[in-house]
C-alpha positions as CSV (number, residue, x, y, z in Angstrom):
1,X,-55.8,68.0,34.4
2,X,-52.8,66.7,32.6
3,X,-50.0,69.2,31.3
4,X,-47.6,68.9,28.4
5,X,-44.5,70.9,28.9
6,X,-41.0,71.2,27.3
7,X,-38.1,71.9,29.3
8,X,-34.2,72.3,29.0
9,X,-32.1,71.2,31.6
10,X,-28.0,71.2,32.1
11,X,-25.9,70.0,34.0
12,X,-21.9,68.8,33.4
13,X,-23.0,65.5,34.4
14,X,-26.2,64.9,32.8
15,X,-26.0,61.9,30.3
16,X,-24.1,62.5,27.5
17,X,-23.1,66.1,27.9
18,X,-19.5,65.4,28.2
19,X,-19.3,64.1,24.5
20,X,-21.5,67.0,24.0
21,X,-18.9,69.6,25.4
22,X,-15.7,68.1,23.2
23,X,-17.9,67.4,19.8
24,X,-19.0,70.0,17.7
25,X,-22.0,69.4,15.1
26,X,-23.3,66.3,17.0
27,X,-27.0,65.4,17.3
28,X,-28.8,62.9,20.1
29,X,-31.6,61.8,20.6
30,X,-33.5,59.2,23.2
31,X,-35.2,56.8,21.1
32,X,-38.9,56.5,22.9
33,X,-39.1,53.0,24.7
34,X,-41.7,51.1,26.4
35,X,-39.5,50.3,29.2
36,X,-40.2,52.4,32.3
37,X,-38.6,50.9,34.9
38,X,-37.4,54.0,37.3
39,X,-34.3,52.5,38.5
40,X,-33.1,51.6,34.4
41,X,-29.4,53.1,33.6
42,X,-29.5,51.7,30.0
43,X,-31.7,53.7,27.2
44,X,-31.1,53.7,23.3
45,X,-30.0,56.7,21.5
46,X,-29.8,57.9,17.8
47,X,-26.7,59.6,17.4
48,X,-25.8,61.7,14.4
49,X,-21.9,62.7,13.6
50,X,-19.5,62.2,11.0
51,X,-16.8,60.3,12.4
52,X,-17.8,56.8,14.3
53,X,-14.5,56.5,15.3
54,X,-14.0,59.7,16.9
55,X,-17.4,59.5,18.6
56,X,-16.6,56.0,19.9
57,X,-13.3,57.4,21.3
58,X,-15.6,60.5,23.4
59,X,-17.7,57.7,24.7
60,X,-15.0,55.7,26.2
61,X,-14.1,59.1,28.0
62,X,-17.4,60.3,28.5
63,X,-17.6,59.9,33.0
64,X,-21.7,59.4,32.4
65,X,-20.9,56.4,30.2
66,X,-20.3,52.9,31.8
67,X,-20.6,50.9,28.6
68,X,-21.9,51.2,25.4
69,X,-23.1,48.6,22.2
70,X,-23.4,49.7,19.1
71,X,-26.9,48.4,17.6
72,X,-26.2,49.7,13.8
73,X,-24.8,52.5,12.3
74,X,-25.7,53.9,8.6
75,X,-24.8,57.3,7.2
76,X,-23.3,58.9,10.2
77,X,-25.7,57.9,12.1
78,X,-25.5,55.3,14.9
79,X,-27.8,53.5,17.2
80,X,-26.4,52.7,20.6
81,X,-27.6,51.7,23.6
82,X,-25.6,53.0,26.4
83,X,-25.5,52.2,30.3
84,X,-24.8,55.2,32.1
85,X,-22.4,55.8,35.3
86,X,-24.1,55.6,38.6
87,X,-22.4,59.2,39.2
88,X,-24.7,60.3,36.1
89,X,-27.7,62.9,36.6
90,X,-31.0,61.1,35.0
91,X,-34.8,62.9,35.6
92,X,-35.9,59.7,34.0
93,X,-36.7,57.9,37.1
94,X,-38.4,61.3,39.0
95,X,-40.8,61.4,35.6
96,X,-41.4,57.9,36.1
97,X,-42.0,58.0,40.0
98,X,-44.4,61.0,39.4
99,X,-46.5,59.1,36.5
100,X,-45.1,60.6,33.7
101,X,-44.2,60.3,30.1
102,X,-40.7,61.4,28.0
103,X,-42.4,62.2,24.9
104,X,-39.7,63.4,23.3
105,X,-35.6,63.8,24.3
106,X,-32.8,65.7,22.2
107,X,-29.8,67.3,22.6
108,X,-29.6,71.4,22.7
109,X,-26.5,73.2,23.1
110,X,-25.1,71.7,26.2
111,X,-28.0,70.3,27.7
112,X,-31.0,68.4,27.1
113,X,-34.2,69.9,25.4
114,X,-36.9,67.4,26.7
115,X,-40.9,67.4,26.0
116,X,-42.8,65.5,29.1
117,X,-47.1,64.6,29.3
118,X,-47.5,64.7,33.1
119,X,-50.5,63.7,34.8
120,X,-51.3,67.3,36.8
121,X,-49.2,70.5,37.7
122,X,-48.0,69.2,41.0
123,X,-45.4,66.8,38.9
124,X,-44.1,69.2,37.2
125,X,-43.2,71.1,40.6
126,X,-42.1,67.3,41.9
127,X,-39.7,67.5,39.3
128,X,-38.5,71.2,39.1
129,X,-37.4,70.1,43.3
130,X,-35.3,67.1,41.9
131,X,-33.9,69.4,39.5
132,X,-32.7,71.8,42.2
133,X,-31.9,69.5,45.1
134,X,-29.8,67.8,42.2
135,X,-28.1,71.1,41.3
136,X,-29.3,70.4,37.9
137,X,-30.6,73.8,35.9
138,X,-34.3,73.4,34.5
139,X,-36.2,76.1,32.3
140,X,-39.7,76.0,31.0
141,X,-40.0,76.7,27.9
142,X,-43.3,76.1,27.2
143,X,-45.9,74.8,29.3
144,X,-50.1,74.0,28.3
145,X,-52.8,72.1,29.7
146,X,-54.5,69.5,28.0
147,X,-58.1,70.6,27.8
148,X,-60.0,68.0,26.7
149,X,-60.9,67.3,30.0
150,X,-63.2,70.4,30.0
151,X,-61.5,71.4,32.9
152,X,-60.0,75.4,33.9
153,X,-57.1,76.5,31.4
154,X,-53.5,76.3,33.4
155,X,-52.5,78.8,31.0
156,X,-49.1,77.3,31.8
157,X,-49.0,78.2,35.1
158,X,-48.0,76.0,38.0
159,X,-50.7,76.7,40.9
160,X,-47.8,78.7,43.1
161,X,-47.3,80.7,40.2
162,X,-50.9,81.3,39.8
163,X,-51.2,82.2,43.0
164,X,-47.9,84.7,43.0
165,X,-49.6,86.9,39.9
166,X,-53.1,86.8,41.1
167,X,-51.7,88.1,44.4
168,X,-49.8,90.6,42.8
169,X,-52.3,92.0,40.8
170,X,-54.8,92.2,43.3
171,X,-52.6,94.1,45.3
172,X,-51.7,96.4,42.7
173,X,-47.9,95.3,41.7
174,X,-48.4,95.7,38.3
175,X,-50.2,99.4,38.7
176,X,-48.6,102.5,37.2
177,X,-47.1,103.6,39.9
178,X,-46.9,100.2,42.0
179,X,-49.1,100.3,44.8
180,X,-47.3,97.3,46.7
181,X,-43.7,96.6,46.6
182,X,-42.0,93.3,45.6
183,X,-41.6,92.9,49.5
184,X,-45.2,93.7,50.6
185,X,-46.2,91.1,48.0
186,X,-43.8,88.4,49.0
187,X,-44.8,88.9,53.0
188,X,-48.9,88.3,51.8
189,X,-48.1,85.0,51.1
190,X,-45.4,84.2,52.9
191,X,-42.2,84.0,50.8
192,X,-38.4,86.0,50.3
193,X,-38.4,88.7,48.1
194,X,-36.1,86.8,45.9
195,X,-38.1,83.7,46.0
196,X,-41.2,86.1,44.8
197,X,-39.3,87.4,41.9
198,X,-38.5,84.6,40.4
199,X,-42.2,82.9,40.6
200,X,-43.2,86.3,39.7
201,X,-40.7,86.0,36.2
202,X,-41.4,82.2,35.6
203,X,-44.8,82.6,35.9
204,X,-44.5,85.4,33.3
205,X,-42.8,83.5,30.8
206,X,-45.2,80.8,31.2
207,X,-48.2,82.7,30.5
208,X,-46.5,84.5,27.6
209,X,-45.6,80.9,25.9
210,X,-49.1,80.0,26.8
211,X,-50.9,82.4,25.2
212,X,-49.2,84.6,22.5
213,X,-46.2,82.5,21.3
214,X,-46.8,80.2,19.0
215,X,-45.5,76.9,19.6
216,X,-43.3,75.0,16.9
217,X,-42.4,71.4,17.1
């Protein structure tokens, strides 16, 4: 079953973050493309910000920016289409390699707030090991199956998180008192105690932005 998710990842050499760092009040965002070559460095972005010419002089110091060409600019606002450094972290061509789909891409504090379709939940966890063999930080915010399939409700959970909860439930975790410890529950399926935690909290936060948050565009 297909997923929709949107995450936030950082990272001080993620595209575009550097101009992001040293400008305040600036706005980007990927303008959706039909080109999805994995291996493409060049991708247009709408930029919002006041002052071209201060902007222009971040991009010719910005390290994830190789080149850049200005397609028009109206209103502080500029299109650009921008080749990035090959020292620059991208997720583009991981999303691409795992079948997916960049539905939408914007800036967010220092980072990148990105919405992805994915074909299943096992390209989601494809991409959340880039992320960390790429020392890049990644957070779900939200996460949803598609159900028009007619298939089980994810609930936003990744299978190993699935797993994790109905494991710790079973076993009583979540009883008042505990009838397990974090441990006991990591050793029934094989993982660190840390390693449990945190599938036990993402999983958590999944199924909470799954089911009783209400999700805003």
């Amino acid at each position: 079953m297909s997923i929709t998710t949107k995450i936030h990842i950082g990272h001080e050499r993620l595209a575009l973050v550097p101009t992001l760092q040293n400008l305040e009040d600036i706005a980007i965002r990927v303008i959706t493309q039909g080109n999805t070559d994995p291996g493409s460095t060049v991708f247009p972005f709408l930029i919002e910000y006041r002052d071209r010419d201060r902007l222009e002089e971040m991009l010719d110091a910005d390290p994830t920016v190789q080149s850049y060409e200005l397609v028009d600019w109206t209103d502080q606002t500029g299109i650009y289409y921008i080749e990035h450094t090959p020292e620059t972290k991208l997720i583009s061509s991981v999303v691409t390699d795992v079948n997916g789909f960049l539905v939408h891409t914007e800036t967010k504090g220092n980072g990148w707030l990105v919405r992805l379709l994915l074909p299943d939940r096992e390209a989601l966890n494809t991409i959340w090991e880039y992320a960390n063999e790429n020392d890049i930080s990644l957070d779900i915010i939200e996460i949803y199956g598609n159900t028009d399939t007619g298939g089980e409700s994810s609930y936003g959970l990744t299978d190993e998180q699935r797993t994790a909860l109905t494991t710790a439930y079973e076993n009583g975790y979540f009883g008042e008192p505990r009838d397990i410890s974090l441990n006991e529950v990591a050793d029934e399926i094989g993982l660190s105690s840390t390693a449990m935690s945190g599938r036990l909290r993402r999983g958590m936060r999944n199924l909470i932005a799954a089911t009783i948050i209400d999700r805003k565009e």
